[in-house]
Structure formats: structure tokens, C-alpha cells
Phi, psi and omega in degrees: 000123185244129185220166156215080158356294191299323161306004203232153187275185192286324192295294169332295181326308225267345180269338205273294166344292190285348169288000211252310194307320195293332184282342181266022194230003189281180187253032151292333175281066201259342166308284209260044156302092155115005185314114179300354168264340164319308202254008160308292191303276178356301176291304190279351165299317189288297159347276181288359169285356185264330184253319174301031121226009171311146149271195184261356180242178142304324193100338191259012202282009171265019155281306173282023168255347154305292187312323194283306166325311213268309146042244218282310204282341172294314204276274161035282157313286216302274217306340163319300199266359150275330160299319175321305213266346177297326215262354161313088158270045181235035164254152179318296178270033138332297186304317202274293148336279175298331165310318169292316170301314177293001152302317181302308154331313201294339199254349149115137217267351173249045186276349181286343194252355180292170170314174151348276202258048164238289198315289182305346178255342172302277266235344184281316203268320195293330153326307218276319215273311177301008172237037150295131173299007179256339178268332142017278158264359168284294216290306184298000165256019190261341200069012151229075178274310176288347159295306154358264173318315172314293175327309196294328202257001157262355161294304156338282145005268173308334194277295176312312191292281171343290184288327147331317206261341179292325197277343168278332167299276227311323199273344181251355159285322190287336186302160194295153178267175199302301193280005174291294186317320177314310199293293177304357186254331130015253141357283218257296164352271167356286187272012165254343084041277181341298213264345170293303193288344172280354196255017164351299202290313172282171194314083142132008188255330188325303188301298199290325171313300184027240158298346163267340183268332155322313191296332185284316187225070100290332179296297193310320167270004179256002176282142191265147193318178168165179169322126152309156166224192171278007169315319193296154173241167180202177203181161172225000000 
């Protein structure tokens, strides 16, 4: 049986695996029942079919640019209609105004353009400190307590979507990369490969090299030509 592993795309491989498990699992092969290199493959087959085509992010980051939007346009409002009315003095809430903007100020008045996780933890403290009960009540004789709200609950929002989508890039970094995983899923091919082609001879193995050695070289002809190399392994 003549193979060169390295040579088949990922895609090839990875079919050539599940066809070789499926033909040893029919129940006439009953020699590699419980086999331990059988079951090798196995294992590390599932693995790497799990990893070999993920992507690397989630995927969700036109989400957090909504959450973030939903935001940005409230806190927005709220620093307008606070400028109105500070640089208005012939208005009521002057006095009222300019204390809250200059709250706003302390956390910095472009905090909607900061990265992310600066804005959200800025825009956190600058919440805590306006849902004191004397700015409170600055902001309900402003009429905006329901600008408020908005903020607070697209911050909310944002913050669980953000920590969401981190712990999943995290969970998809940590997984083994494809091609580490390739080279062991390889490896474990191989020597089950190996171990078919050596047992040719005996009583219950003929049938299974076989069909397996079809399978090996459809993998092999669906690989597209090139340079050769010293790679191929071959056996009798």
C-alpha cells in the first residue's frame, strides 16, 4: 500500500480518516475491534475534524459595533443638551448644567472614541458617579433621566456582548491549531496504515487491506500532481 500523508490537502486527509474508520467499523473486520491504534485514529481524528476548518474569531464583531452605536448616540445627546443649556445663562438649569458636564469632563468628553474596553470601563465610573443622588436630580429636572437610561442599559448591553464574544476568541485560541493537529493525526494514520498493510496475510485482514487500500488510492488520485518528494512511505 503506497501513501504520501503529506501530500493529500487537508480536505483529502481528513476524508481519507473518516473513510478508513468507517471501513474498519463494518462488522466483518472484527480483527480491529477495540483495536488501540484504531482507536488512536479515532480520537485524534475527532479532534482535529473539530478544528481544521474553525475560524479564529467569533465572527460577531459587527455586533459590538452596534452595541457600541447604541451607546455613543445617547451619551452624545446627553453632552449637547448639557452644553445648551450651560452656555444658555438665561436659562434655569444653567447652574445645573455646567456641573454635570464638567462631571463629564473629568471622564473625558470623547470617551465614545476611545477603544472599547477604555470606553466601557471610563463611561462605568462616569454612570456610578451621575446615579449619585444630588446629580440624579440635577439630570430629572434636565428631563434626562430617560437619556440616562438609555445609556445605562446599552452599556449594560455592551459590556455582556464584549465579555461574550472574549471568552469565545479565547476558547478558539486555545484550541490546538490545525496544523500542529495535522502532523498527530498523520502520524496515527500512518501507523494504522502500517499495521493493515502488515497483517495482509493473515486470516480476516486481506478484506479489510483491500477496501482500504481503495480508499487510500482515491485519496491519493484526488491529490493535485507535483514535484515529488522523499516523503511517500510504501510497504508490502
Amino acid at each position: 500500500m503506497k501513501f504520501s500523508l503529506t501530500a493529500l490537502s487537508t480536505k483529502d486527509l481528513a476524508a481519507l480518516c473518516q473513510r478508513t474508520m468507517i471501513i474498519s467499523e463494518e462488522p466483518a473486520f472484527t480483527v480491529v475491534k477495540d483495536n488501540p491504534l484504531l482507536g488512536a485514529l479515532k480520537t485524534i481524528y475527532n479532534s482535529y475534524d473539530e478544528v481544521y476548518s474553525k475560524k479564529g474569531f467569533s465572527g460577531k464583531g459587527p455586533l459590538l459595533v452596534q452595541g457600541d452605536d447604541n451607546r455613543d448616540k445617547p451619551f452624545g445627546a446627553l453632552k449637547s443638551i448639557l452644553l445648551g443649556h450651560a452656555r444658555a445663562t438665561s436659562s434655569p438649569y444653567s447652574k445645573e448644567a455646567r456641573e454635570l458636564y464638567t462631571t463629564i469632563e473629568k471622564y473625558g468628553l470623547d470617551l465614545n472614541e476611545y477603544k472599547y474596553a477604555e470606553e466601557t470601563a471610563q463611561l462605568k465610573k462616569l454612570l456610578e458617579e451621575l446615579e449619585r443622588p444630588e446629580n440624579k436630580t440635577k439630570l430629572a429636572h434636565l428631563l434626562l433621566t430617560e437619556v440616562m437610561t438609555q445609556i445605562k442599559t446599552a452599556q449594560d448591553d455592551f459590556e455582556k456582548l464584549f465579555n461574550s464574544i472574549a471568552g469565545e476568541n479565547a476558547g478558539l485560541h486555545l484550541l490546538d491549531s490545525a496544523s500542529t493537529m495535522r502532523k498527530t493525526l498523520e502520524v496515527n494514520l500512518r501507523s494504522y496504515l502500517t499495521l493493515v498493510t502488515a497483517m495482509n496475510t493473515q486470516p480476516g485482514w486481506r478484506e479489510l487491506h483491500a477496501k482500504i487500500e481503495e480508499a487510500v488510492k482515491a485519496a491519493m488520485n484526488s491529490k493535485p500532481s507535483g514535484p515529488k518528494t522523499d516523503t511517500t512511505t510504501e510497504t508490502k
